[in-house]
C-alpha positions in Angstrom: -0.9 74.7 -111.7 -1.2 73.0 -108.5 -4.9 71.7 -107.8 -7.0 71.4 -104.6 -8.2 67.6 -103.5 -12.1 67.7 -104.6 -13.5 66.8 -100.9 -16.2 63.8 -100.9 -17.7 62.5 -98.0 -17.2 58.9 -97.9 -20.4 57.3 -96.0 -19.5 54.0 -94.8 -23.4 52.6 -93.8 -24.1 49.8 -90.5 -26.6 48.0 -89.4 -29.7 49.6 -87.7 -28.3 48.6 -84.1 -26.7 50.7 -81.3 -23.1 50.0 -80.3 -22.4 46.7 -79.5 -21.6 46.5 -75.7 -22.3 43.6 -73.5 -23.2 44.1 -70.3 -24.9 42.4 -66.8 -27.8 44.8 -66.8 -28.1 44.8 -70.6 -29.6 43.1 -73.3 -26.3 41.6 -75.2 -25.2 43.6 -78.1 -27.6 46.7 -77.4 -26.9 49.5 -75.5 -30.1 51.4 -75.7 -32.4 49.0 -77.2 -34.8 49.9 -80.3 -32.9 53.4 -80.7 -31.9 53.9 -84.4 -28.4 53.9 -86.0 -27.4 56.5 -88.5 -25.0 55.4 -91.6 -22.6 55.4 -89.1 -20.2 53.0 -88.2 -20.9 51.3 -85.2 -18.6 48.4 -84.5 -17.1 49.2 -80.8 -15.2 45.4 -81.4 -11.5 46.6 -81.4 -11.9 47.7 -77.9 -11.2 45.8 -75.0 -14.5 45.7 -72.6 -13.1 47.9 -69.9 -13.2 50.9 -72.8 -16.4 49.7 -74.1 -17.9 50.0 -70.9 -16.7 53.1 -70.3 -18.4 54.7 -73.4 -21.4 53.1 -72.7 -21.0 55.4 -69.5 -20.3 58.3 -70.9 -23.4 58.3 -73.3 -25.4 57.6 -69.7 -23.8 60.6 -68.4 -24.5 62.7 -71.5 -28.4 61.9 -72.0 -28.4 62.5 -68.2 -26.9 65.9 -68.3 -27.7 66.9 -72.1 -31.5 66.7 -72.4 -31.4 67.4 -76.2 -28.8 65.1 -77.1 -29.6 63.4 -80.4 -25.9 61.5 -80.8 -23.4 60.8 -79.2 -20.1 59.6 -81.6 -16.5 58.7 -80.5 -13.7 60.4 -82.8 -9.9 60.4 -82.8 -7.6 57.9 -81.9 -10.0 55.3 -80.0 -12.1 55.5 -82.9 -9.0 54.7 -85.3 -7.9 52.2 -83.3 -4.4 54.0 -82.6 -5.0 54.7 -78.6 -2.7 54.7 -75.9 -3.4 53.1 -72.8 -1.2 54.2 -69.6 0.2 50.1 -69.6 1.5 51.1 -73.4 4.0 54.0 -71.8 6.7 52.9 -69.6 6.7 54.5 -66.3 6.4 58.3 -65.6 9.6 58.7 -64.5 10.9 57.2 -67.4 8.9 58.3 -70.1 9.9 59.3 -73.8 6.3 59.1 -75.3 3.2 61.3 -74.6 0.2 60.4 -71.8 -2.7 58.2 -72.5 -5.0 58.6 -75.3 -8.1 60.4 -74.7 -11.8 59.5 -75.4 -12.6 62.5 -78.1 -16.4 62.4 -77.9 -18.9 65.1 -80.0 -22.2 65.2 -79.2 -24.9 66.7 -81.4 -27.6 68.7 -80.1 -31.2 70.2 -81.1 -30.6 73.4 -79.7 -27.8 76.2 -80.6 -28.0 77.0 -76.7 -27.1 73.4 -75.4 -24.6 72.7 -78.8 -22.0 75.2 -77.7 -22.3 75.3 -73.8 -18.9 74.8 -72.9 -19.4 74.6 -69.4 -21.5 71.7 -69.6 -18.7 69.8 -71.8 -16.1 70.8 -69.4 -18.2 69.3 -66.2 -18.6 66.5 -68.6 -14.7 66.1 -68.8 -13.8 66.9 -65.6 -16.1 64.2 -64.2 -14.1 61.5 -65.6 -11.3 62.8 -64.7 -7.8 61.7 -62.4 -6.1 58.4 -62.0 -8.7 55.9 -61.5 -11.3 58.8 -62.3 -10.9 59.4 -58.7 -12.7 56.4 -57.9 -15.2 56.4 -61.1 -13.5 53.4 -62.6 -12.8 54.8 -66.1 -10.0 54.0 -67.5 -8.9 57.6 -69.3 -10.7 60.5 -69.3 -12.8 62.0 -72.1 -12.9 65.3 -73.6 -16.5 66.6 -74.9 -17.5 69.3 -77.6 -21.0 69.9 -79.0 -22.9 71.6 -82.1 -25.9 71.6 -82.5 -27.0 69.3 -86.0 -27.9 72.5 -88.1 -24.3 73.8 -87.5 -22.4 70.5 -87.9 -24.4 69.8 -90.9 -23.4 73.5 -92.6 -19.4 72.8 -91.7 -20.2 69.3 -93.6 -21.2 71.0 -96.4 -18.3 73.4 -96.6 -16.1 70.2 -96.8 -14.5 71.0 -93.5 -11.5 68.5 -92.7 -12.3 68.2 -89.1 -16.1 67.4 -89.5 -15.7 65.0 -92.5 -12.9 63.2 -90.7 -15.3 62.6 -87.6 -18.1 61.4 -89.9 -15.9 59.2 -91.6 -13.4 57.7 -88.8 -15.9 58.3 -86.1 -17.8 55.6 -84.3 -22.0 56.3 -83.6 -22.4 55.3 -80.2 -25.8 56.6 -79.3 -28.9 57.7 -82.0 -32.0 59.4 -81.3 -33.2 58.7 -84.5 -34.3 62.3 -84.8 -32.2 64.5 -86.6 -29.6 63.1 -89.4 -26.3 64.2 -90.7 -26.1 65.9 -93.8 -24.2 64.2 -97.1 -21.6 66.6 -99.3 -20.4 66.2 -102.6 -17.7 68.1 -103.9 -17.4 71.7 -103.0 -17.4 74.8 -105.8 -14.1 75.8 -106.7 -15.1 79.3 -105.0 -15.7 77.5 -101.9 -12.5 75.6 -102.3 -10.7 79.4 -102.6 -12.5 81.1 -99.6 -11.8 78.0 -97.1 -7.7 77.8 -98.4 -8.0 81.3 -97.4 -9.6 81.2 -94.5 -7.0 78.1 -93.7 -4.3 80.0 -94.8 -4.3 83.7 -92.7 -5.4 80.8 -89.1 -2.3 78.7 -89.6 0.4 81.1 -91.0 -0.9 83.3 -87.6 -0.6 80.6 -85.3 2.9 79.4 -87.0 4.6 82.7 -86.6 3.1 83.1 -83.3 4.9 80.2 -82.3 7.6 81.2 -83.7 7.6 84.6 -81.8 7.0 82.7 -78.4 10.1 80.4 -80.0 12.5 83.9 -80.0 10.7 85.1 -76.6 11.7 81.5 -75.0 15.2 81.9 -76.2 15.9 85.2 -74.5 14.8 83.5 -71.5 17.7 80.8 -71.9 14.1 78.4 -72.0 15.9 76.0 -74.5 13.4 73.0 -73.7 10.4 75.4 -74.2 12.0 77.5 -77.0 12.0 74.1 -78.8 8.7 73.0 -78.6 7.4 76.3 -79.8 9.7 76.1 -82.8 8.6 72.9 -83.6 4.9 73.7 -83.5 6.5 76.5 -85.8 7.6 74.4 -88.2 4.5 72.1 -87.9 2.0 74.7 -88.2 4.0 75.6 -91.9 3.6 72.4 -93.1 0.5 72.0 -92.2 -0.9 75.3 -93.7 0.5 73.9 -96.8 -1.2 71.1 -96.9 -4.1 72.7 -95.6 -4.2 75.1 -98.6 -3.5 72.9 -101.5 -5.6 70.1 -100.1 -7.7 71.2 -97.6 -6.9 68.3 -95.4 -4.3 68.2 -92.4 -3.0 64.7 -91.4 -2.7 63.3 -87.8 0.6 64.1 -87.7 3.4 65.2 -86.0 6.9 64.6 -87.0 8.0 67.1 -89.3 10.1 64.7 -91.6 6.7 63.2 -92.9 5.3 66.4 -92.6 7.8 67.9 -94.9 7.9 65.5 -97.3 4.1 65.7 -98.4 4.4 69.3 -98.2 6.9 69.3 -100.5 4.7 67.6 -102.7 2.7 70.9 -103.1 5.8 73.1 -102.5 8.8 72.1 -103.6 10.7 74.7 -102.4 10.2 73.5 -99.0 11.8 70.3 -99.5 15.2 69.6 -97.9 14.9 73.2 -96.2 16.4 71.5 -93.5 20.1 70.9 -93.8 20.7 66.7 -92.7 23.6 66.4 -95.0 26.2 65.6 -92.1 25.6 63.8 -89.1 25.4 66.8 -86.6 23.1 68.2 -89.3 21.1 65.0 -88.9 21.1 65.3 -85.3 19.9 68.5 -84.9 16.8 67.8 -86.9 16.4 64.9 -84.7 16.5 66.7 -82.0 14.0 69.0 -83.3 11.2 66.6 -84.7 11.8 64.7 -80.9 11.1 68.0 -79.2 7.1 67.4 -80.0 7.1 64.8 -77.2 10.6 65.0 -75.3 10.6 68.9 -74.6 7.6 68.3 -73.1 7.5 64.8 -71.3 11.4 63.5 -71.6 12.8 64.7 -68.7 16.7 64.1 -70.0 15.5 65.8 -73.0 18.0 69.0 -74.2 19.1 71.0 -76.9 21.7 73.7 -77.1 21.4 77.2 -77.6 23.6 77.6 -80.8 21.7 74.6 -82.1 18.5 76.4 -81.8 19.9 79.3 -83.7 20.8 77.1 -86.9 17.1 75.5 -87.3 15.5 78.9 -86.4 17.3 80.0 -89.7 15.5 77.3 -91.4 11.8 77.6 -89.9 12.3 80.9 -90.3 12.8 80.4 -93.9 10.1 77.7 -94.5 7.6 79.9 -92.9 8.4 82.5 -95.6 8.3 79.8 -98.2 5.3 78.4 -97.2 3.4 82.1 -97.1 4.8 83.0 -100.9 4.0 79.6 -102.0 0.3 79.6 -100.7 -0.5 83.5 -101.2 0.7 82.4 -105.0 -1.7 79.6 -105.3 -4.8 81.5 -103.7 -4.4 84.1 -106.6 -4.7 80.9 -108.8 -7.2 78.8 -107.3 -10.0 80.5 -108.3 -9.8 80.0 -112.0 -7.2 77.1 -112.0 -9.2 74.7 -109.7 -12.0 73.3 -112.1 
């Protein structure tokens, strides 16, 4: 029987030291001197100083605004070291690729009250916000959320991708020193079964909703939209797959890789997509391309009829991925020991 990845929390520790950021009005090194790093990660030295010094603004706007912020931690791609700046895309008028790479920043909170206050991490956004931050001099704008540390610390525990991928990829760039983030070891195999659930009836919803704004599109002769939303169809199946059987969902977006490690799990998913000639080929191209092109490529297009033959095929995956996982939850919670 197919078996869930056991989820560990992989703790990689730094030195006791805030982020290292060098600038006039600081000491070298520290940005908030004698303030104490968790086992974070720290090292901020993969970004040029421009970025640097924007974070170091952003945790000044935070503790400014956010009176009970205890961290302050860069996630995503900035954190991976996989951002785009806007002098990596060509030109707007000529662009293929997606926009700049954001600044993905959580900050954790003492209170329930200030953790999820949306309002206050949209102000946050929107002041850094427009080309050249409308005169604030960062160079790409950041997008806020917030718990507060006992809820973070109880989606830690339930092994929950998107928390355990901050904690682990993330970057600590501000520490109070008064609260800590919690440690998991592997999860029961009954909480394994409720959160492939859970994952499960949220992405086999939101893929057939996008599948059913895919059909809506197409009656509208919206062939550039239509394809998006069947991509993001087709995505969101793959992903629920993998979401299921392994509780993890990659940073990922081209359904070719996509489909190959779900086919891993489910094999019947494999090749569901006919690339045996080369229109065949081509119209999967077009498909995985719509992503980015259907929504910035401006020359970007796909024909109706084309449509029509991959809808046959998302349509199909999107029944073989619910059969396949609705199989494996009835297994999971004997089977995954």
């Amino acid at each position: 029987m197919a078996r869930g990845r056991c989820l560990y929390l992989y703790l990689v520790r730094a030195d006791p030291k805030i982020v290292s950021y060098t600038g006039a009005d600081r000491e070298p090194g520290v940005l908030f001197p004698g303030r104490p790093l968790s086992f974070m990660n720290s090292d901020l030295s993969h970004l040029p100083e421009a970025h640097r010094a924007d974070l170091a603004r952003v945790v000044e706007m935070v503790r400014a605004e956010v009176k009970d912020a205890e961290m302050v931690i860069l996630f995503g791609s900035f954190a991976r070291g996989e951002w785009k700046s806007e002098t990596d895309l060509p030109p707007p008028d000529e662009r293929r690729s997606g926009h700049p790479s954001d600044y993905d920043i959580l900050v954790i909170t003492t209170n329930p009250e200030s953790g999820g206050d949306t309002a206050t991490w949209n102000e946050l956004g929107r002041q850094t916000r427009g080309r050249g931050m409308q005169g604030a001099g960062f160079q790409t704008h950041a997008r806020f959320i917030g718990y507060d540390i006992d809820s973070f610390n109880e989606r830690l525990a339930d092994g929950r991708y998107f928390h355990t991928d901050i904690v682990k990829e993330g970057i600590m760039l501000y520490d109070s020193g008064n609260v800590k983030l919690g440690e998991i070891e592997e999860i029961s195999s009954e909480r394994r079964q409720a959160l492939a659930r859970e994952y499960f009836e949220e992405g086999m919803a939101t893929a057939t909703s996008f599948f059913e704004n895919f059909e809506f599109r197409l009656t509208k002769d919206d062939t550039k939209n239509a394809a998006f939303q069947l991509h993001q169809a087709a995505e969101g199946a793959y992903k629920t797959i993998l979401l299921v059987f392994t509780h993890y969902s990659p940073h990922e977006h081209f359904l070719e890789t996509l489909g190959d490690e779900a086919g891993k799990y489910v094999p019947s998913v494999a090749g569901i997509f006919a690339k045996e000639t080369p229109e065949d080929r081509q119209r999967f191209e077009d498909l995985d391309y719509a992503y980015i092109g259907a929504r910035y490529d401006r020359n970007y297009s796909i024909g109706r009829a084309d449509l029509e033959i991959l809808a046959r095929s998302v349509r199909e995956l999107l029944d073989r991925a619910r059969t396949a996982c609705e199989t494996a939850l009835q297994t999971f919670g004997s089977d995954q020991e």
